[in-house]
C-alpha positions in Angstrom: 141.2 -38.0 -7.7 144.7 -38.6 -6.7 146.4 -41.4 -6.4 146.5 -43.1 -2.6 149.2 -45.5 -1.1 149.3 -46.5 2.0 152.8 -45.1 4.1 154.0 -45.4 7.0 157.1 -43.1 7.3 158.1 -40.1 5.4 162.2 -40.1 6.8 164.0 -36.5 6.1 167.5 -36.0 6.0 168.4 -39.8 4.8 172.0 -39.9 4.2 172.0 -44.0 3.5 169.2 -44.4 0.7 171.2 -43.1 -2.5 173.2 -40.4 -3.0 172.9 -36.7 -1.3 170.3 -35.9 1.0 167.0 -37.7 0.3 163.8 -38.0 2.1 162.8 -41.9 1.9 159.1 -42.8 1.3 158.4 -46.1 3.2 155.3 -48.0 1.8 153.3 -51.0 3.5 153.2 -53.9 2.7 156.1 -56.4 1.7 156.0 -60.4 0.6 159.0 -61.4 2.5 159.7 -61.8 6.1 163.7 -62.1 6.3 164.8 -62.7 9.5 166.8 -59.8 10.3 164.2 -57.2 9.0 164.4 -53.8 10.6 161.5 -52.1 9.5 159.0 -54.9 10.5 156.0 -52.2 10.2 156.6 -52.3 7.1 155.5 -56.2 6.6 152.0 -56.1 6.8 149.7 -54.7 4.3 147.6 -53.2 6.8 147.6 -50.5 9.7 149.0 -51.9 12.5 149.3 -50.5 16.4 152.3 -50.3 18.6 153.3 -50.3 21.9 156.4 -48.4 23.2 156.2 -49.8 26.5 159.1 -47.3 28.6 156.0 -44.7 27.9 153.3 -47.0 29.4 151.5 -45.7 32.7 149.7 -48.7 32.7 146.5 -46.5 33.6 143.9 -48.5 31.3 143.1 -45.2 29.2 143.7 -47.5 26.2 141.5 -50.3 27.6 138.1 -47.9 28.5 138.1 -46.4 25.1 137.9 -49.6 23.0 134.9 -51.0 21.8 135.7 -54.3 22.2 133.8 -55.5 25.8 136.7 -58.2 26.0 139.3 -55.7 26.2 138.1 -54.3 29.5 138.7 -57.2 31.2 142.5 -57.2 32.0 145.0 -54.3 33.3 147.2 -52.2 31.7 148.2 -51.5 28.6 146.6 -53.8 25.4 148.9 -55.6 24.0 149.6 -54.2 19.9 148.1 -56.8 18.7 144.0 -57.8 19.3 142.2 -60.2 16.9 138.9 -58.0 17.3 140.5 -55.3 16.7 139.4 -53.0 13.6 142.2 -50.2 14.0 139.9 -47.2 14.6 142.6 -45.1 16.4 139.9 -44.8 19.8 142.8 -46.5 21.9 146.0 -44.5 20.3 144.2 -41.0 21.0 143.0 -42.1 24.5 146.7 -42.8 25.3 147.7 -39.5 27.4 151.8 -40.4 27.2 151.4 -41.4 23.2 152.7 -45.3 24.3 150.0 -46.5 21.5 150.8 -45.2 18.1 148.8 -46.1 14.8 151.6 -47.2 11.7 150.1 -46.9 8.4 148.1 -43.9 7.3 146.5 -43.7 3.5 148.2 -40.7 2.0 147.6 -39.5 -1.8 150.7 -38.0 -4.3 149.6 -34.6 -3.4 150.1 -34.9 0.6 153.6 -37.1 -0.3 154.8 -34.6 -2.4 154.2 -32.0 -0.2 156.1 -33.1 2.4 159.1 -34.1 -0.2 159.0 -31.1 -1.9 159.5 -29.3 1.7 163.4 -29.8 1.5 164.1 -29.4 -2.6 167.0 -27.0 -1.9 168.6 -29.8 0.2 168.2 -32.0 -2.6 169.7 -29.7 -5.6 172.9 -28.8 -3.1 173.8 -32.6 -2.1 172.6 -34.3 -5.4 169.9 -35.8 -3.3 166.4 -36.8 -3.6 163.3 -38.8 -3.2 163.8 -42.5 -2.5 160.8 -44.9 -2.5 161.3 -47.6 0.0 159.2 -50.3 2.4 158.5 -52.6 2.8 157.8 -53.7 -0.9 156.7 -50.7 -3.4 156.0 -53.2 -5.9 153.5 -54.5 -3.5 151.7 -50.9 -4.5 152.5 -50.7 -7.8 150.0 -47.7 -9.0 150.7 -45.5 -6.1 154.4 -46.3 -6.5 154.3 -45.5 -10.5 151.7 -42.3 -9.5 154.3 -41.0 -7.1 157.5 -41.5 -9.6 155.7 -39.6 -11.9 154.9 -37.0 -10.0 158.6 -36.6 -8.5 159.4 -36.6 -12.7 157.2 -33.7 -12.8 159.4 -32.1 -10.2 162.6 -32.4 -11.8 163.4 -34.3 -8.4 165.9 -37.6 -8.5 163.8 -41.2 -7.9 165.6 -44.2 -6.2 163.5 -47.4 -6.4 164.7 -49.4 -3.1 163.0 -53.1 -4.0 163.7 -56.6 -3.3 162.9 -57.3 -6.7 160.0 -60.0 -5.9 157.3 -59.0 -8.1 156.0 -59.2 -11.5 158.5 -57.8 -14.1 156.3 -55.6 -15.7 155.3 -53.8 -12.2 159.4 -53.7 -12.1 160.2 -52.4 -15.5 157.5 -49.9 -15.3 158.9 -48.2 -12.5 162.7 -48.6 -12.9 161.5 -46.0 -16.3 160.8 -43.7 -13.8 163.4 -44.3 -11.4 167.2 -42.9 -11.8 168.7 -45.1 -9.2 167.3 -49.0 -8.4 169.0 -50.3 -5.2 168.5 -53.7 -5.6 168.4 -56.4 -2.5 170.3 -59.6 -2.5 170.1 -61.5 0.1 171.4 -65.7 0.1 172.7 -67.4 -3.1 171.4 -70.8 -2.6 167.4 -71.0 -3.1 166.9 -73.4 0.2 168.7 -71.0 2.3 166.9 -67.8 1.0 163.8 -69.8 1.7 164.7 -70.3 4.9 165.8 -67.0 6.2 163.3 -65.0 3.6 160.4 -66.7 3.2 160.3 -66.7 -0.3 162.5 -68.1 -3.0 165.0 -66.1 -4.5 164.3 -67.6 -8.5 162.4 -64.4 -9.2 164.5 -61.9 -7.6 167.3 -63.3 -9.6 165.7 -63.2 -12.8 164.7 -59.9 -12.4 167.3 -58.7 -11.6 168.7 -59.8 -15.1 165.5 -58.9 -16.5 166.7 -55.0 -14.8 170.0 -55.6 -15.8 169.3 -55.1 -19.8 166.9 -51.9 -19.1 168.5 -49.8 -16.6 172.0 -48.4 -16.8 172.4 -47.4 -12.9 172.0 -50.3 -10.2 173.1 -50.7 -6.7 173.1 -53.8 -5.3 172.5 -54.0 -1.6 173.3 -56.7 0.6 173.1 -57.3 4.5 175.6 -59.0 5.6 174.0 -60.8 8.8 176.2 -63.2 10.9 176.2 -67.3 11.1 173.2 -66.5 8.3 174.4 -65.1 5.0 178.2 -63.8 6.0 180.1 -67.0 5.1 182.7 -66.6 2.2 181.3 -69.2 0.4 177.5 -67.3 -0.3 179.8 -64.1 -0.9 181.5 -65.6 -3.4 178.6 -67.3 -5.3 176.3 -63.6 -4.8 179.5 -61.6 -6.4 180.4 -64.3 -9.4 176.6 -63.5 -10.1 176.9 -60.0 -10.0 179.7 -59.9 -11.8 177.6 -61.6 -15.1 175.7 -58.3 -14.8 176.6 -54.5 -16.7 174.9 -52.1 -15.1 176.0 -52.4 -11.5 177.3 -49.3 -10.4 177.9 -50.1 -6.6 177.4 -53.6 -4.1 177.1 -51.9 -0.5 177.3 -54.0 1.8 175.1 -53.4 4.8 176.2 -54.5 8.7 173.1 -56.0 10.2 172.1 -53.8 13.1 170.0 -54.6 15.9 167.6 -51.6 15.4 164.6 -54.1 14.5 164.6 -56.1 17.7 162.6 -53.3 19.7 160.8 -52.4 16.9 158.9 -56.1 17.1 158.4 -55.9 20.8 156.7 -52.9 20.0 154.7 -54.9 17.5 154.3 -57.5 20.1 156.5 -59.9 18.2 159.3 -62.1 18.7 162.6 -61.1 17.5 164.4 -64.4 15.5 167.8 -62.6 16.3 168.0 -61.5 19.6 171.2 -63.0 20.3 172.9 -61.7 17.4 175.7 -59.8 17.2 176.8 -57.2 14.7 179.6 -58.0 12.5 182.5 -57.5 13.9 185.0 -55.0 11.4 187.2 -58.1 10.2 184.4 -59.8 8.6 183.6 -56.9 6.7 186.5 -56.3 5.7 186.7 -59.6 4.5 183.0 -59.1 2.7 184.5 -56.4 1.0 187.7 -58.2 -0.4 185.6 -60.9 -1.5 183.6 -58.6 -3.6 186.6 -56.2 -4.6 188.1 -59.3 -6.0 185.6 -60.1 -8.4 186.2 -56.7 -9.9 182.8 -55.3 -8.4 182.5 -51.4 -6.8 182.7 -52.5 -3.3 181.6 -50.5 0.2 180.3 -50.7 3.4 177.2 -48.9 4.1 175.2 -46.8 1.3 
């Protein structure tokens, strides 16, 4: 029986995931919860419903076909999020405008590869290819290594896009399979990264070291998020780290984007960031220099 993970977006034409044309894999399910997060479907482990609300007709549909008795008793739309609720899909197909939408659908190596495999010739003429994302994919470790191997099969190129919390071995284990690891660094100081991430960044670091001495093509990615992890000073500390390392081939540096904030109304979340701004081209610029002058393969984007 083959292999099943569970996904909840298989993204064509992806020009900012690795090199060429790719088609990105998004797996649920990740440990942290930064702050500026902009695939928040990607957090929990577990289906999860949404509501795009400019679709809403507000004309209960949703509300008459769940089996909840409680859920009849308001108007409108149901909110994304229900305690009762079991995720059985009767509300999203009742929806007539497709306002409710189910993220998160188990999908084995065949069906993946199916749809990867759909867009090969864009792969071989750009130097593209597959590129597992989330979420975490350590966080679904034998679907991630089943679905590396597969792509091996293939001939196809594997980038491994991971924050790097997980156990070593689940790390190692893949980065064998993969050609490309983009690597996420976040904060340099372990109270801040708390803070803003959840989760301490000791492990990510180590790993990262761990990587450092196994893999011979890293790219270190890093969002560079305003009044949160853009000061010079956590710059400089991230890229005197990075510098200690051999196998970095590239530090992009990412503008945060505001791209997450509906996506967590849709969720029926708050957004921690609603009043921040993008940075503004100075401050990358500045980024940049920072990491150009430690000697590092600089860019913005990638």
């Amino acid at each position: 029986m083959s292999q099943a993970g569970l996904v909840f977006n298989i993204q064509k034409y992806s020009l900012h995931d690795g090199p060429g044309i790719r088609s990105t894999v998004f797996l649920k399910g990740c440990p942290l919860e930064c702050l500026w997060c902009h695939n928040p479907e990607g957090i929990s482990p577990q289906r999860e419903i949404v509501v795009v609300g400019a679709r809403c007709l507000a004309c209960g549909a949703c509300r008459a076909a769940c089996w909840h008795p409680a859920a009849a008793l308001g108007e409108g739309c149901l909110p994304a999020r229900m305690d009762a609720c079991t995720f059985c899909g009767a509300c999203v197909a009742a929806c007539p405008t497709a306002a409710r939408q189910m993220l998160g659908g188990s999908r084995s190596v065949a069906e993946v590869m199916a749809s990867v495999l759909q867009d090969r010739v864009f792969y071989a003429e750009s130097g593209g290819g597959v590129t597992i994302s989330g979420g975490e994919p350590l966080s679904q470790p034998r679907f991630l290594l089943a679905l590396l191997k597969a792509c091996r099969r293939e001939g196809l190129h594997t980038a491994l896009d991971t924050t790097g919390f997980g156990p070593i071995g689940q790390l190692l284990a893949a980065a064998k399979l993969s050609d490309l690891i983009l690597y996420d660094l976040k904060v340099w100081d372990d109270a801040r990264h708390r803070q803003l991430t959840g989760v301490s960044n000791a492990l990510i670091l180590d790993n990262l070291k761990r990587l450092d001495q196994a893999h011979h093509n890293i790219w270190i990615r890093l969002p560079v998020v305003p009044g949160l992890n853009a000061d010079p000073h956590n710059l400089q500390q991230l890229a005197e780290f990075v510098t200690g390392l051999r196998h970095v081939t590239r530090v992009c540096l990412l503008p945060f984007h505001r791209t997450g904030i509906d996506k967590f109304a849709r969720l029926g979340q708050p957004h921690a960031l609603d009043g921040v701004l993008p940075p503004p081209e100075e401050l990358m610029e500045m980024a940049v220099k920072i990491f150009h002058g430690a000697g590092l393969p600089a860019v913005i984007g990638g």
